[in-house]
N, C-alpha and C positions, 0 to 999 in steps of 0.2 A: 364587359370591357368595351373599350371604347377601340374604332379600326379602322381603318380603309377597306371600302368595297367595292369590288369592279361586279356591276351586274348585265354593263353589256361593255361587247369589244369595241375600243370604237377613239375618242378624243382624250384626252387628261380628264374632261368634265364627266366624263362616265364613272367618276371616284367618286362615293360618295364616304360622308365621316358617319359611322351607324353605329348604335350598340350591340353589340354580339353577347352571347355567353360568354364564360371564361373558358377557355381552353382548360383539359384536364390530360395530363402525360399517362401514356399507357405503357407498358412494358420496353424498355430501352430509352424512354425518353424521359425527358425533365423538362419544366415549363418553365420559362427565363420573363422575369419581370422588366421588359426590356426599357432602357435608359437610351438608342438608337438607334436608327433603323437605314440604313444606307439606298441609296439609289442609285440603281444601275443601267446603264443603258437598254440591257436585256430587259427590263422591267417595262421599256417604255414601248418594246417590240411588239413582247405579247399584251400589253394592253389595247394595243391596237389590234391585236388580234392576227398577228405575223407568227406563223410556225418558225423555228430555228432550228433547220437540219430536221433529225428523225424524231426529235419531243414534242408530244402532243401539247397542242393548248390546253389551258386548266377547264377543269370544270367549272361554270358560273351559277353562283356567284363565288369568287374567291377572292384574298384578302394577298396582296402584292407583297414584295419583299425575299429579298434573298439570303440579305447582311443581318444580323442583329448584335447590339452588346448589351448587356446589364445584368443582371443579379438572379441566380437559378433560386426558383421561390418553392418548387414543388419538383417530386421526383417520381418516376412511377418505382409502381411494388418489387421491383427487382431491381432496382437503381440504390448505385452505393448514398446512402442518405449524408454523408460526409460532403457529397456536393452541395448540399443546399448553404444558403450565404457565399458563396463563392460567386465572385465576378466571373464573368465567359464573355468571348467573343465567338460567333459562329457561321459557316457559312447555310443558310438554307435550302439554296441550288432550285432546284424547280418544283422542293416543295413549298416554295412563297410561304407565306405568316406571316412577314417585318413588320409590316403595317400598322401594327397595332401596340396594345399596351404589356399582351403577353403575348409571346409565343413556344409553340412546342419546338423541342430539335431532341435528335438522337443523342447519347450521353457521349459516346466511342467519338463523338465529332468535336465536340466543344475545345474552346484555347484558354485555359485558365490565363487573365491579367492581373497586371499590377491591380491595384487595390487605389494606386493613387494615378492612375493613366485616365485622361478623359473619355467617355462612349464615342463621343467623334470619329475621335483619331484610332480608335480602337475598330471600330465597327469600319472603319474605312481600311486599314492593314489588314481587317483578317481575307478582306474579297481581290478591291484594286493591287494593294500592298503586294498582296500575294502574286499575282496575274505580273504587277511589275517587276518581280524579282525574277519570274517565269521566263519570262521576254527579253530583259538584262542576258540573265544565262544562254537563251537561243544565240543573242547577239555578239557574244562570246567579245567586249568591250575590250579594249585594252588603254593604254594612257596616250598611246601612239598615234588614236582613233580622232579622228575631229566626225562628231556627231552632230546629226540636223535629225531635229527633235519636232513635229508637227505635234499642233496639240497641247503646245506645252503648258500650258497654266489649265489643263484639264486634271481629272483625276491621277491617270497614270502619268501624262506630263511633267509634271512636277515635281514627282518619285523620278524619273528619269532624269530629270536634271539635275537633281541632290545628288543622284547615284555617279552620274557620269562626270560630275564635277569633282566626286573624292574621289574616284580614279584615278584622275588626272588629264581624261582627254579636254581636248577641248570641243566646246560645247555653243551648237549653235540652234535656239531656240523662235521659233515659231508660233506667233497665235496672234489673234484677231484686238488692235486697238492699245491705245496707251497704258493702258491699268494694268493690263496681262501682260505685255512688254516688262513694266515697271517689276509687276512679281517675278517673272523669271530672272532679269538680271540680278534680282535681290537673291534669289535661290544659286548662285552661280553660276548663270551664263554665260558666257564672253561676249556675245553676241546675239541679242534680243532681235526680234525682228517681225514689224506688222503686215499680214498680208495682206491686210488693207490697201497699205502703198503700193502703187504701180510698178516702182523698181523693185519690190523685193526679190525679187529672183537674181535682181545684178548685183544685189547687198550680198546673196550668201555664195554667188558660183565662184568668185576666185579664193573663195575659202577651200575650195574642192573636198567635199562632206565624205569621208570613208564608209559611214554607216549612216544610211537614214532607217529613223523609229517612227514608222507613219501611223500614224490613228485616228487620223482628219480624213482622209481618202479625198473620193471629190477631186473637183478639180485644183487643190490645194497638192495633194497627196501623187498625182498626175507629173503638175508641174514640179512637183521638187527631184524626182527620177532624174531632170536634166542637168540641173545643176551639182550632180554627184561625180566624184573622180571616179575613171577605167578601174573593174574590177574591185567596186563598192559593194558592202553589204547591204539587202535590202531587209526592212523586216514592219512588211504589214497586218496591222489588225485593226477592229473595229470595221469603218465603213469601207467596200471596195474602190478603188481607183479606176477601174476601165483596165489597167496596164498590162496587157500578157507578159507572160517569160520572151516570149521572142520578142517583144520591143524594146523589153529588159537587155535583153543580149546583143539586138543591132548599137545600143547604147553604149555597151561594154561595162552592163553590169555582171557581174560573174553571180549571183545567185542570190534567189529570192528566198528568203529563209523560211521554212515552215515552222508553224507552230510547234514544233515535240518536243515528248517528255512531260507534259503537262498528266500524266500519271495522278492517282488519288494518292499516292504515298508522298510524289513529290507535289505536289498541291499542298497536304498537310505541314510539310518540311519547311515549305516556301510560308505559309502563311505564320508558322511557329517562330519563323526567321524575321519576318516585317514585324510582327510585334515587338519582338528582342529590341527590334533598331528602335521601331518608335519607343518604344521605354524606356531606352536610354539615351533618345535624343541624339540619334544620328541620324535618322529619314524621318520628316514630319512630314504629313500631310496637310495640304492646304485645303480648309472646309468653310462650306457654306451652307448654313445650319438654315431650316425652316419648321416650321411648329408640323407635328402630324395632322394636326388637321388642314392646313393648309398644303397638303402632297400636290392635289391637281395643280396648284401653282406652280410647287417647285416643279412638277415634268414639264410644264410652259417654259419655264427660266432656262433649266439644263436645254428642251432640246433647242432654245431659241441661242443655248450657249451665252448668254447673260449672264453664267454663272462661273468661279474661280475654284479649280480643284474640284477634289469629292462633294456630293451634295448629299446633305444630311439630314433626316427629318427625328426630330427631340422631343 
């Protein structure tokens, strides 16, 4: 099969496209003829070769990839054989494979899909989809809520703005340049807004944001803490800010929300939930599709943020 290879830690150009064997499923697994393969920012950590918490780096050479969707072709010998031809979306987690044209995953894990849902959008709800429904729930949203959305025309962005706008709150979106501006108001915004500009911070402070959903960190993620009303919720993820709980608090923010609850049962709940939506086309994801062979580019694009929503390789 044809794959992506990381044989040293190190730039995007350390991918190389190489011929592998074909994977064969051993006991609990099935091998998934994959139709797309998502990218995550996780992926683009350890390719450089950055531990995340207490998970070892992979062994090299290995083949990148967390997300996959497409069509279970093979099953191992104690695997109900009823799954093969079945669409699946799955999440891989740290054991990487996406990369490629097949990869293995556990049986107990997969998300049977529609039959007529695209890999895209599929392979993008079962990882971000999920992660955003996760963080929704942390932030305990209500319609009352006027939200500042960093990030917004990223992966999870856009999920957040779909979400927070059938809510009810009102919704005030963040991200770098006209194009991405343009997607979110299109997604329901009220209030689009380029960080580029110099005033943006005085576009969004008399809005007095109840909840920010930061995933930009930086000094993006910094500056938006100020423009929040007294006893705002905060709720960061992705890259860190700099910003302690006590700067939080001279601010009169009342709490920085942790990530919990993020459970393997409610992980599976959440991800079985993002697909529903997307299938019936009440949360789409916004993608930005690239040939597999072409991955070292797409991580240039994504980290250069060139890129709109989930980024995809087909």
């Amino acid at each position: 099969m044809e794959a992506i290879v990381v044989t040293e830690f190190g730039s995007a150009e350390q991918m190389r496209w190489k011929t592998k064997p074909d994977p064969v499923p051993g006991p609990g697994q099935v091998r998934i003829a994959v139709e797309a393969s998502g990218i995550h920012r996780v992926d683009l950590e350890v390719r450089a070769g950055h531990r995340l918490g207490t998970f070892p780096l992979p062994d090299l050479p290995y083949v990148p990839g967390r997300e996959v969707a497409g069509t279970v072709d093979q099953v191992g010998n104690d695997v109900d054989r009823h799954l093969l031809g079945i669409r699946v979306a799955v999440s891989l987690g740290n054991a990487n494979g996406g990369y490629a044209r097949f990869a293995l995953a556990p049986d107990v894990d997969l998300h049977p899909i529609d039959p007529a849902l695209d890999a895209g959008i599929a392979v993008a709800m079962v990882g971000t989809g999920r992660t955003a429904l996760g963080l929704l729930a942390n932030a305990q949203l209500s319609a009352a809520d006027t939200v500042l959305i960093t990030g917004a025309a990223g992966g999870l962005g856009v999920l957040f703005v779909q979400a927070a706008h059938r809510l009810g709150a009102t919704v005030i979106a963040v991200s770098g340049g006209a194009e991405k501006t343009t997607l979110t108001t299109t997604l329901g915004a009220d209030l689009s807004v380029d960080h580029n500009q110099p005033d943006w911070l005085e576009q969004i402070r008399r809005h007095r944001p109840t909840v920010l959903l930061d995933g930009s960190g930086g000094t993006i993620g910094a500056a938006a803490v100020h423009v929040l009303a007294p006893h705002a919720r905060a709720l960061f993820f992705g890259h860190p800010t700099g910003v302690s709980d006590a700067e939080l608090a001279q601010l009169g923010i009342a709490s920085t929300m942790a990530l919990g609850g993020f459970t393997p049962e409610k992980n599976r709940t959440w991800a079985a939930e993002a697909l529903a939506e997307a299938a019936a086309g009440e949360l789409i994801p916004q993608i930005t599709r690239f040939p597999l062979a072409d991955a070292a580019h797409a991580h240039i694009e994504f980290d250069a943020r060139r890129t709109l929503g989930k980024v995809v390789l087909i």
